[in-house]
N, C-alpha and C positions, 0 to 999 in steps of 0.2 A: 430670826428671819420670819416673816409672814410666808406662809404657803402663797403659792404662785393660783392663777387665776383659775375660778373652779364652775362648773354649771353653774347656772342660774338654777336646776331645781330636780329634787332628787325624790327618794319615798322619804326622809328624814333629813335634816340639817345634815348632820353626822356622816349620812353615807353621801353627800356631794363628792363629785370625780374632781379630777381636773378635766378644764377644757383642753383640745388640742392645744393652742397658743400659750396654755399653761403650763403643759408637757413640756413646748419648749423651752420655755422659760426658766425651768426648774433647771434643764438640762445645763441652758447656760450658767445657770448661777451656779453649778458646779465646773464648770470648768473656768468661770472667771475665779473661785475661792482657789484652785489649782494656780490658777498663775498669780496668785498672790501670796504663792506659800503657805496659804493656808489650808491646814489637814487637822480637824478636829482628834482629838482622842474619844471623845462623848458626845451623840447628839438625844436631846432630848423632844423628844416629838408626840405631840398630840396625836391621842390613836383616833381621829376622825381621818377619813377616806383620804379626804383634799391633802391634810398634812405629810400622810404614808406616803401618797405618791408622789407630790413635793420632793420627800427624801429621799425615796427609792431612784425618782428618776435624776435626782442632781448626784446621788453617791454614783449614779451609773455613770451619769458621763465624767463625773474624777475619776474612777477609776477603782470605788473606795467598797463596790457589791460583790464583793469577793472576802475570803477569809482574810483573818489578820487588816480588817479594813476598821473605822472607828465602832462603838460600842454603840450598840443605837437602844434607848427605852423607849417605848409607846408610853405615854404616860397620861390617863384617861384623865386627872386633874389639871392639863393644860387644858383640854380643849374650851371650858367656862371658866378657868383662872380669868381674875381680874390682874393688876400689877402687884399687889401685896400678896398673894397667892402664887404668883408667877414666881417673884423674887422669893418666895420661901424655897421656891423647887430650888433654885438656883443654889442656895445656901447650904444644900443637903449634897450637892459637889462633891465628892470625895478630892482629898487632897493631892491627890496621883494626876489629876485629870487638869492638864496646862491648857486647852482649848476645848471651847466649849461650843455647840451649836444646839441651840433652842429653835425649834419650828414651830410657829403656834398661828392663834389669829389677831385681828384687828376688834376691838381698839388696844386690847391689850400687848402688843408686840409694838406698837407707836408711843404706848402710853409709857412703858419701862422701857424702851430706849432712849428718851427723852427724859425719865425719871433718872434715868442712873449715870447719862450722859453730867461730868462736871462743866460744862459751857467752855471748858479749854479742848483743846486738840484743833484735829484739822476744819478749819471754818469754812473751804468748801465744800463739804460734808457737809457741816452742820445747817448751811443754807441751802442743801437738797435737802436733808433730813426734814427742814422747817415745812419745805413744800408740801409733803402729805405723803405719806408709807403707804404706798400701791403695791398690789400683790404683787410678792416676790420679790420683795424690798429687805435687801440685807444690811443692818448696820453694824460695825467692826468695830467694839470696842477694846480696849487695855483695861484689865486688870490689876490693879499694884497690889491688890491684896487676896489671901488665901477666899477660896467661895465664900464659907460660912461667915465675914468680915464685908462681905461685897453689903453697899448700902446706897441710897440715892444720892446723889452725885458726887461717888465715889470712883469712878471709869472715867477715861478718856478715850474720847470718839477718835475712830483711827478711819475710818471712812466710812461712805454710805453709798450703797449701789442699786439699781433697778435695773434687772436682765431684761433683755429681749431676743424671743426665741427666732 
């Protein structure tokens, strides 16, 4: 997931908020991953500002900001990961962990979904995906293999979504 839409300008890159529209946004994309059955066991998230809140406010509106909710890392090497950096976090997955959600930024959250997408699955996905990964852009893929195995286009795209708050 890209972090949903964040100030234009803060004391530092790092500390960017989210904008209000971004709040929403975030919110929704937790309750559209809610009705899709989807409930992470691991989110792994960029400890920049924008990303935190991203998470906090999309686990808020699942439902997920409570105990026994998914496993969340701040993980300071997302927030400059490029896509071979990104995909290494990705590989370091423990094998317990069947769903996975990564919040990070652009271009690197476009660039490996698109890198680890194999060109099969759902194709109207894959023609929104084409259009350009706008904050708050979630793409869904399948896994057939254990993390540390996950490799470029090796997933299959299972959908792609852009909340609006």
């Amino acid at each position: 997931m890209r972090h949903a839409k964040a100030v234009p300008t803060a004391p530092s890159d790092h500390e960017r908020d989210l904008a209000p529209d971004g709040r929403d946004a975030a919110a929704a994309a937790g309750r559209w991953l809610v009705d899709q059955g989807i409930v992470p066991d691991l989110a792994l998230v960029s400890d920049a500002t924008r990303t935190r809140r991203t998470w906090a406010d999309l686990a808020a509106a699942a439902g997920w900001d409570t105990d026994g909710g998914p496993r969340v890392e701040h993980v300071e090497a997302l927030y400059a990961a490029g896509p071979d950096s990104a995909l290494d976090l990705v590989r370091e997955v423990p094998d317990d962990v069947r769903t996975l959600v990564v919040v990070a930024h652009n271009p690197t959250v476009a660039s490996i979904s698109h890198l680890l997408h194999d060109g099969l699955g759902d194709e109207d996905a894959a023609l929104r995906m084409a259009q350009g990964h706008p904050t708050g852009a979630l793409t869904v893929l399948d896994v057939p293999t254990t993390w540390a195995e996950v490799g470029w286009a090796t997933t299959r795209l299972v959908d792609f979504h852009v909340p609006r708050g």
